[in-house]
C-alpha positions in Angstrom: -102.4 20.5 65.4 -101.9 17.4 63.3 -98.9 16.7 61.0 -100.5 16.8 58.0 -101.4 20.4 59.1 -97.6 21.6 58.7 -97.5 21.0 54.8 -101.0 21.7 54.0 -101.9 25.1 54.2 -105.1 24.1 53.1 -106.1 22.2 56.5 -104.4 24.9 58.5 -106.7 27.4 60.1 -104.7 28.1 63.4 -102.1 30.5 63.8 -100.2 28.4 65.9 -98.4 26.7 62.6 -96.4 29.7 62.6 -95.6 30.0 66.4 -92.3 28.6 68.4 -93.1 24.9 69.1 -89.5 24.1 70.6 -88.0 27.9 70.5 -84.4 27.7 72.1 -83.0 25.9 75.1 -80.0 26.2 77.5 -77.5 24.1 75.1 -78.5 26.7 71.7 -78.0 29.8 74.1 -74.6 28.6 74.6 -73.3 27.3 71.6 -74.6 31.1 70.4 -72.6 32.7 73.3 -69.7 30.1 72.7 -69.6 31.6 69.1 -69.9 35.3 70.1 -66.9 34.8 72.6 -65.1 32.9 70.7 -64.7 34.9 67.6 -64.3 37.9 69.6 -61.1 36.8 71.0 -59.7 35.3 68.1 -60.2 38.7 66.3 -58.0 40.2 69.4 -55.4 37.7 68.9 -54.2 40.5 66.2 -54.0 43.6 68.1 -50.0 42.9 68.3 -49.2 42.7 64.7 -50.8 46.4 64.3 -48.1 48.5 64.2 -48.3 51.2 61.2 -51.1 52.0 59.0 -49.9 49.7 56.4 -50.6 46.8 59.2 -54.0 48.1 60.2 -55.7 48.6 56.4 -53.7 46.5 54.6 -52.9 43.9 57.0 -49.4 45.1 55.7 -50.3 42.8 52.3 -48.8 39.6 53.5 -52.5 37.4 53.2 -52.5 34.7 51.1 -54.8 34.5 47.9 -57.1 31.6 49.4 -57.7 33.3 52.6 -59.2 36.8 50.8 -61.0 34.7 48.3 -63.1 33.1 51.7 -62.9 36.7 52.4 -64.6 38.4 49.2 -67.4 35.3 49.9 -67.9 36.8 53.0 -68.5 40.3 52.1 -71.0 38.9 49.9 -72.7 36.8 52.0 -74.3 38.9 54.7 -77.2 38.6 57.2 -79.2 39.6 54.4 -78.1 36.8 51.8 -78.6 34.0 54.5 -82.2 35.3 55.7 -83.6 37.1 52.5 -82.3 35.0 49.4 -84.3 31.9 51.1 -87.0 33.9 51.1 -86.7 35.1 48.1 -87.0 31.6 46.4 -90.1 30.7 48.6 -92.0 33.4 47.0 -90.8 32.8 43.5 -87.6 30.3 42.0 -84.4 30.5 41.0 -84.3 32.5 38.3 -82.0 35.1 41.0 -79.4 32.9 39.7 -79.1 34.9 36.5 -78.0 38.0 38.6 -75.2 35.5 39.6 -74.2 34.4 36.6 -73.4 38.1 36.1 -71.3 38.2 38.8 -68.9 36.1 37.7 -68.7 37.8 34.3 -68.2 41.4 36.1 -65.2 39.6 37.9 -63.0 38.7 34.5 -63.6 42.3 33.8 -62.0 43.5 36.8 -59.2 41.2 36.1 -58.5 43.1 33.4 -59.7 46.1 33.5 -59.2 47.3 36.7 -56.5 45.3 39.1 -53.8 46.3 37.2 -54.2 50.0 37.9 -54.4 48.8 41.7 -51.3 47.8 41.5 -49.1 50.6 40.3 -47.9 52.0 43.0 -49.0 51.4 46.9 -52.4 52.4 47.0 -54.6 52.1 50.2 -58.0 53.2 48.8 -59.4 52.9 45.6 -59.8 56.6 45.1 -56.4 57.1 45.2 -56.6 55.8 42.1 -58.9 58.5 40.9 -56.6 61.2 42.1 -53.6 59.9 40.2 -55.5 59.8 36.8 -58.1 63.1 37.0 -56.7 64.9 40.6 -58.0 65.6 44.3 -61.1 67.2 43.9 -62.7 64.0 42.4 -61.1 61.8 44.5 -62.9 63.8 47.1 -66.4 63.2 45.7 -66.1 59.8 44.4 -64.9 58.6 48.4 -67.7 60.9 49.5 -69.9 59.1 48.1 -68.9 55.6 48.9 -68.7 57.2 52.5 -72.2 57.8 52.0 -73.6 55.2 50.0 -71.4 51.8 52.0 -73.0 53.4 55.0 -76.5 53.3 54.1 -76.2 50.0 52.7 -74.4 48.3 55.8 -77.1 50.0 58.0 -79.5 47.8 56.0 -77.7 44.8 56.4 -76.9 45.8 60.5 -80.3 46.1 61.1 -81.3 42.7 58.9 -79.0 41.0 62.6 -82.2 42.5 64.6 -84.5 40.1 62.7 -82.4 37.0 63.3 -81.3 38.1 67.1 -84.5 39.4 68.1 -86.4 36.0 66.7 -83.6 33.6 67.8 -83.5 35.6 71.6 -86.4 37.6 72.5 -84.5 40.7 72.9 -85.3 43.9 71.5 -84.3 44.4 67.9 -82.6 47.9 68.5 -80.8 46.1 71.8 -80.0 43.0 69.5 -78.0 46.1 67.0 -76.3 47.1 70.1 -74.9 43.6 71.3 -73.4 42.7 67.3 -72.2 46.1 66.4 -70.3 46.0 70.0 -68.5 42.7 69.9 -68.0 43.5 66.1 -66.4 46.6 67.1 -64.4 45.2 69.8 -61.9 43.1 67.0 -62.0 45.5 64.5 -60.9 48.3 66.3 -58.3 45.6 68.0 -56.7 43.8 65.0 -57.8 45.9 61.5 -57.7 44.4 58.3 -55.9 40.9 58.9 -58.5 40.4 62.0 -61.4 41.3 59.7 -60.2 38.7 57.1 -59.0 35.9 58.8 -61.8 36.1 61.5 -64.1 36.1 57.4 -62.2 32.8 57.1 -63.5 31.2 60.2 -67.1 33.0 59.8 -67.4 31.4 56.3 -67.0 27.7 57.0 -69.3 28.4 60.2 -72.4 29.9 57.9 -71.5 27.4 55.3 -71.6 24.2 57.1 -74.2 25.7 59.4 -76.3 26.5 56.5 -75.5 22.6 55.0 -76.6 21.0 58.1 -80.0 23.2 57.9 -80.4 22.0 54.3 -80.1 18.0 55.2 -82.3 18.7 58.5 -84.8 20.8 56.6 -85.1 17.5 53.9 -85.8 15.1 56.7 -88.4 16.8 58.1 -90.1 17.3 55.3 -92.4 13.9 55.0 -91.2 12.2 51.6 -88.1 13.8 51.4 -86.7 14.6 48.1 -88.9 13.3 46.5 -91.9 14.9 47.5 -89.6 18.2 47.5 -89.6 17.5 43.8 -92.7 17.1 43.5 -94.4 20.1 45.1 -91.8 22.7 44.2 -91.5 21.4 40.6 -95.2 21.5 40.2 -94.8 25.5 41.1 -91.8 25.7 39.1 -89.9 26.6 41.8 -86.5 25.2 40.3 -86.9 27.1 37.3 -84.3 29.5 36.6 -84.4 31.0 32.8 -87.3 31.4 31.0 -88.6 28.3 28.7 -89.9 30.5 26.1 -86.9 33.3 26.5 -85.9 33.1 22.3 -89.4 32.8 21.4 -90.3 35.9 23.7 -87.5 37.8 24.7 -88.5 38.6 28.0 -85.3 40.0 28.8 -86.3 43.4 27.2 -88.6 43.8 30.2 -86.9 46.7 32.2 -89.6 46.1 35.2 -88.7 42.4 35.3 -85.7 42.1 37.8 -84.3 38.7 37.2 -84.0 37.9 33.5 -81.5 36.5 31.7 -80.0 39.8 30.2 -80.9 42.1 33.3 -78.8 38.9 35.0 -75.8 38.4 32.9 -75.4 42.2 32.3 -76.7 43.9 34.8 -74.9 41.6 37.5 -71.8 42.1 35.4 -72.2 45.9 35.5 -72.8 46.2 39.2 -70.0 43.8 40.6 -67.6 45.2 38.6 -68.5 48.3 40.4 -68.9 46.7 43.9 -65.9 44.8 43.5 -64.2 47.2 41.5 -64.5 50.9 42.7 -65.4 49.8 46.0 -63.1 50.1 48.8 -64.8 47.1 51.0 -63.9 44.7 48.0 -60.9 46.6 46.9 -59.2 46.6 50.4 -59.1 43.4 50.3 -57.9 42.7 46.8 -55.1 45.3 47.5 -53.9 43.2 50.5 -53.0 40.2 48.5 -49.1 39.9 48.2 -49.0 40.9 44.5 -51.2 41.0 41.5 -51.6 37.8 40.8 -53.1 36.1 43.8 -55.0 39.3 44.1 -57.3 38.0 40.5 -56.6 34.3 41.8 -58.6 35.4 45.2 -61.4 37.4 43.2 -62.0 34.5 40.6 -61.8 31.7 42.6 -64.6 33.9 45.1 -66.7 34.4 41.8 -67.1 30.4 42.0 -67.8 29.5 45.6 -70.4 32.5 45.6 -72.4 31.1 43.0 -72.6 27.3 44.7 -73.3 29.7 47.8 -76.3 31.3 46.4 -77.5 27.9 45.0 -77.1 26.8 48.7 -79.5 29.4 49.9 -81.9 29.5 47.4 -82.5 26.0 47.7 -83.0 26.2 51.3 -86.1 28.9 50.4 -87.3 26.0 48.3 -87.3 23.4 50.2 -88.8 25.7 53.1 -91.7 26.2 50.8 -92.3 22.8 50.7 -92.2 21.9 54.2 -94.6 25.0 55.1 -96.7 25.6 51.7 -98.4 29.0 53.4 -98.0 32.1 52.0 -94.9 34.4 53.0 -97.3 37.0 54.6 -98.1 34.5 57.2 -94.3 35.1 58.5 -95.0 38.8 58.8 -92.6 38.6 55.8 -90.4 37.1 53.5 -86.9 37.5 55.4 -88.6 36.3 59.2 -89.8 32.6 57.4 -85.9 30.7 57.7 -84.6 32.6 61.3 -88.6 31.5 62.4 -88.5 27.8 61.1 -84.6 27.8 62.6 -86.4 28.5 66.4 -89.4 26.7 65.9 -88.5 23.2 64.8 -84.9 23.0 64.3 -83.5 20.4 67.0 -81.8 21.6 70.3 -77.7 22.2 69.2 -78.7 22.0 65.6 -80.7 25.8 65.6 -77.6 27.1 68.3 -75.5 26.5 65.3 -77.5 28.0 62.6 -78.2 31.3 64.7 -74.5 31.6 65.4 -73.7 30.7 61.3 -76.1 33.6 60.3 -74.5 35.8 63.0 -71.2 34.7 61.7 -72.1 36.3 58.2 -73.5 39.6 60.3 -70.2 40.2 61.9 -68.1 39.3 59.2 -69.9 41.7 57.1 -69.6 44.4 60.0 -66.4 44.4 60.5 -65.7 44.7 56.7 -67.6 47.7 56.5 -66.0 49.3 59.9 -62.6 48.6 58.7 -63.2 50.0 54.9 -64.8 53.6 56.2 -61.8 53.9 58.7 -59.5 53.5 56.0 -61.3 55.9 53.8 -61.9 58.3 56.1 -58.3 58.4 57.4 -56.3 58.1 53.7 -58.7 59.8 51.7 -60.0 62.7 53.7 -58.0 63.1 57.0 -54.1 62.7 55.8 -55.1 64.9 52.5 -56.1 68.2 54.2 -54.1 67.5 56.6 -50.8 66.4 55.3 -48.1 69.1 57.5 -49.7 67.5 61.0 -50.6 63.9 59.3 -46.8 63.9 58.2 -45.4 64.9 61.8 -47.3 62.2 63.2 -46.0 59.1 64.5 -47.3 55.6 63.9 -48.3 55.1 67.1 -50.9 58.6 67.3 -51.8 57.3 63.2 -52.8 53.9 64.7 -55.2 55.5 67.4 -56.7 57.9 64.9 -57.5 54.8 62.4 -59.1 53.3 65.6 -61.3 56.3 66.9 -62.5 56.7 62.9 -63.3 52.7 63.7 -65.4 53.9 66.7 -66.9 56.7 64.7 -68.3 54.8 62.2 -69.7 51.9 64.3 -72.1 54.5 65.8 -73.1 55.3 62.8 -74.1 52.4 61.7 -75.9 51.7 64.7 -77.4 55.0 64.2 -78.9 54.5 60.4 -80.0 50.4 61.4 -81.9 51.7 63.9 -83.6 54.2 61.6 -84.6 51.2 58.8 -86.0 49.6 61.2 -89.6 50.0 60.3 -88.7 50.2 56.1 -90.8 47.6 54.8 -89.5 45.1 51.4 -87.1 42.5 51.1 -84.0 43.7 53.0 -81.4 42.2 50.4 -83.0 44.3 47.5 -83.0 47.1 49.5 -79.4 47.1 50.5 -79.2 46.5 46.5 -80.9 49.1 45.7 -79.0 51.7 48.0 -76.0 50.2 46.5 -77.2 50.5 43.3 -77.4 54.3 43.3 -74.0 55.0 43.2 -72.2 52.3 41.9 -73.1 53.4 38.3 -71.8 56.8 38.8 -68.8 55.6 40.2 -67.7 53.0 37.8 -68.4 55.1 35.0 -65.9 57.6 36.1 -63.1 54.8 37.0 -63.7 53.5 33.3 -63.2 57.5 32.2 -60.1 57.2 33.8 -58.6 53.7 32.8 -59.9 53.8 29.2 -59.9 57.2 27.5 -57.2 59.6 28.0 -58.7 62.8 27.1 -61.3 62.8 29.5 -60.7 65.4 32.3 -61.3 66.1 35.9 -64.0 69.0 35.4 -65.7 66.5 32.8 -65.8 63.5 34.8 -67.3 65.2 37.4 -70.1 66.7 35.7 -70.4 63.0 34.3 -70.6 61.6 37.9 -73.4 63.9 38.8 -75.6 62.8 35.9 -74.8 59.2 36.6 -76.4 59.9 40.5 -79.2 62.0 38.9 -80.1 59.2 36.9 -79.8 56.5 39.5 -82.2 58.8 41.9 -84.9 58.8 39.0 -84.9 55.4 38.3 -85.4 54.9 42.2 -87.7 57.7 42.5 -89.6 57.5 39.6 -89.8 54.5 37.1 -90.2 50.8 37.6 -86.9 50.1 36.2 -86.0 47.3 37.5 -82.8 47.9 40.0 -81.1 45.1 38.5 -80.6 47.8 35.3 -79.7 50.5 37.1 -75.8 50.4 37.3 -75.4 49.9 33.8 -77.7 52.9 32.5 -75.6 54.5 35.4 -72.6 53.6 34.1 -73.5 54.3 30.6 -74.7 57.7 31.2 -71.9 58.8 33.4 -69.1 57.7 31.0 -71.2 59.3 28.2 -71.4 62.6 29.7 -68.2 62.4 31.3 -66.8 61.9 27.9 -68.6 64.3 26.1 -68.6 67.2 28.6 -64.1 66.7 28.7 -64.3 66.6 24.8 -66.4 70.1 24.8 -64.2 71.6 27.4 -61.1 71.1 25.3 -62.7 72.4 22.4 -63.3 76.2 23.7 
């Protein structure tokens, strides 16, 4: 196949553009297993400081602000971000960056809003929260469903690993579940909550600077460089990331349309004040900074680096788009076109390093997950019902029952990755979307509880279920774009809450 043939579609008729031309040698397998080994025993290097529950969910709220700021970015950034935002940008622009833009927003609200109620008191979950201002029984629902919800979305983003590991090493994509969810397991269960973050700290400067040196190899191999970059993605409009014509139109009124600059700036406000709010894989973290300052300094300062994150990756699709110029569909889809170009005609040592950066994101995100259901599970269901045998129990037996809920949970998730296996879309949306479901729901019932005072329990709770209801329909049936979901959500479980407490006090 000539050269001309890799950026022309036009003079490519042969399959083989898409097929491994250098795949991965001896040196890439072992700066993969090198990685693998080596953060797996620097996440054991923890085990000894885990000594009471505080230590193992809270990491006994001695970490730093900077450190659970790199932490926060990797929660955000999982397998999915690194493989599927890339391809979101071949297929269409920038214009994702909106949604971002609304992240950052939803952040100052939670510095506001919400963080100061977190730190009343010593609270593990965020639900306990919820129990102090309405009482147990919806504390028990709203952790029920982020039990539920956080599960479904990580086994998304566990099975998006298969797509990378299975490409990158031939292996079988529910085997390639099996070998992260293991080694992932292995630390968390091991060091808790200060393994999970500071092993996040390592993970993001390997996915960043992996993801950098794919960015400068991906320019040179593209002939013309920059320039020619320029010139074929801006004559696509591939940079473009609001809408020319968005006074003249107002496009952003288009509830189908997922990235537009209102669904963006709102809609990404709406649902990371959620995820980051009402959360407990975000919260956990935020309640493990040594007071409530560092605790917004660590969720601002994330807000930031996300955003020059996502540019990161987006530009990568671009520029991908321009080296190949094919259609997505010729990938088998969107999410396989950077892990394919990373095996196919990355350098020897160069590709190593970007398999083990995305894997580095994968685990990171794991381990989050594993650590937040455990600590869920154990303070908001187990010690609660019960608290005569939780109280008579030592540290020691507390510890091992935080660990077995660890073990519980990571075959869980290897139980619903293997089921998405075949569910077709752009993972990152769909973990979005799953997400999406409930976070409305749920942060319309925290905002019940930190900004009225005559909402009630019984209300909020009837409010809650009309939030999920609502969610499911848009899902279901509409073409709402899920980028509006949490705030109708939101807006329709606060409504109802409100209105159902008000008509309860009034009999």
């Amino acid at each position: 196949m000539t050269q001309s043939c890799l950026y022309n579609a036009a003079n490519c008729s042969s399959p083989s553009l898409l097929r491994n031309r250098l795949g991965l040698n001896r040196i890439d397998l072992l700066i993969i297993a090198a990685y693998l080994a080596g953060i797996t025993l620097f996440g054991l290097r923890f085990r000894k400081r885990q000594r009471t529950m505080r230590d193992y969910f809270l990491a006994d709220r001695n970490i730093p602000w900077w450190a659970i700021a790199l932490s926060i970015v990797a929660a955000e950034t999982s397998t999915l971000t690194i493989i599927s935002i890339p391809g979101l940008a071949y297929d269409s622009n920038l214009t994702f960056l909106q949604w971002v833009v609304g992240y950052l927003i939803g952040r100052v609200v939670i510095s506001f809003v919400l963080l100061p109620q977190y730190f009343r008191g010593e609270l593990y979950t965020a639900y306990q929260l919820i129990e102090r201002r309405f009482g147990p029984e919806l504390r028990t629902v709203t952790a029920g469903v982020f039990l539920l919800t956080r599960a479904a979305a990580e086994g998304v983003r566990v099975y998006a690993v298969s797509i990378v590991v299975s490409i990158a090493l031939g292996t079988g994509e529910t085997a390639s579940i099996a070998i992260i969810t293991l080694l992932t397991l292995i630390y968390t269960f091991e060091g808790g909550l200060a393994a999970v973050i500071w092993t996040d700290v390592v993970q993001t400067f390997i996915y960043v600077g992996g993801t950098l040196v794919g960015l400068v190899t991906i320019l040179h191999l593209v002939p013309g460089g920059w320039s020619s970059v320029e010139t074929i993605a801006g004559g696509l409009h591939k940079f473009q990331v609001f809408d020319p014509a968005i006074l003249a139109r107002w496009p952003f009124l288009n509830f189908a349309k997922p990235y537009t600059l209102f669904a963006g700036m709102v809609g990404g406000a709406f649902f990371v004040t959620a995820s980051h709010g009402t959360d407990q894989l975000i919260v956990q973290r935020l309640l493990a900074a040594r007071n409530e300052r560092q605790s917004v300094l660590a969720l601002l300062s994330s807000g930031v680096a996300v955003f020059f994150q996502f540019v990161l990756f987006l530009f990568v699709g671009v520029m991908l788009f321009a080296y190949y110029r094919v259609p997505s569909a010729s990938f088998g889809r969107a999410d396989r076109i950077y892990p394919t170009f990373i095996v196919s005609r990355m350098p020897h040592g160069i590709a190593g390093l970007l398999i083990a950066a995305i894997l580095a994101a994968a685990m990171s995100n794991l381990s989050a997950a594993l650590n937040s259901l455990s600590s869920s599970s154990i303070m908001d269901f187990y010690v609660r019902f019960r608290p005569g045998s939780a109280a008579s129990l030592s540290d020691a037996v507390r510890l091992r029952l935080a660990r077995l809920a660890t073990v519980g949970w990571a075959l869980v998730l290897f139980s619903l990755a293997v089921l998405v296996l075949h569910r077709g879309g752009r993972v990152v949306e769909i973990g979005l979307q799953i997400a999406s479901i409930a976070y409305g729901a749920l942060l319309g019932v925290f905002l019940l509880g930190v900004l009225t005072r005559r909402a009630n329990q019984s209300g909020a709770i009837v409010g809650m279920i009309c939030g999920i209801a609502i969610e499911l329909y848009l899902w279901t049936s509409t073409h709402v774009a899920y980028t509006w979901w949490v705030m109708i959500g939101t807006g329709v479980a606060f409504a109802v809450g409100y209105s159902a407490s008000l008509a309860q006090k009034a009999k």
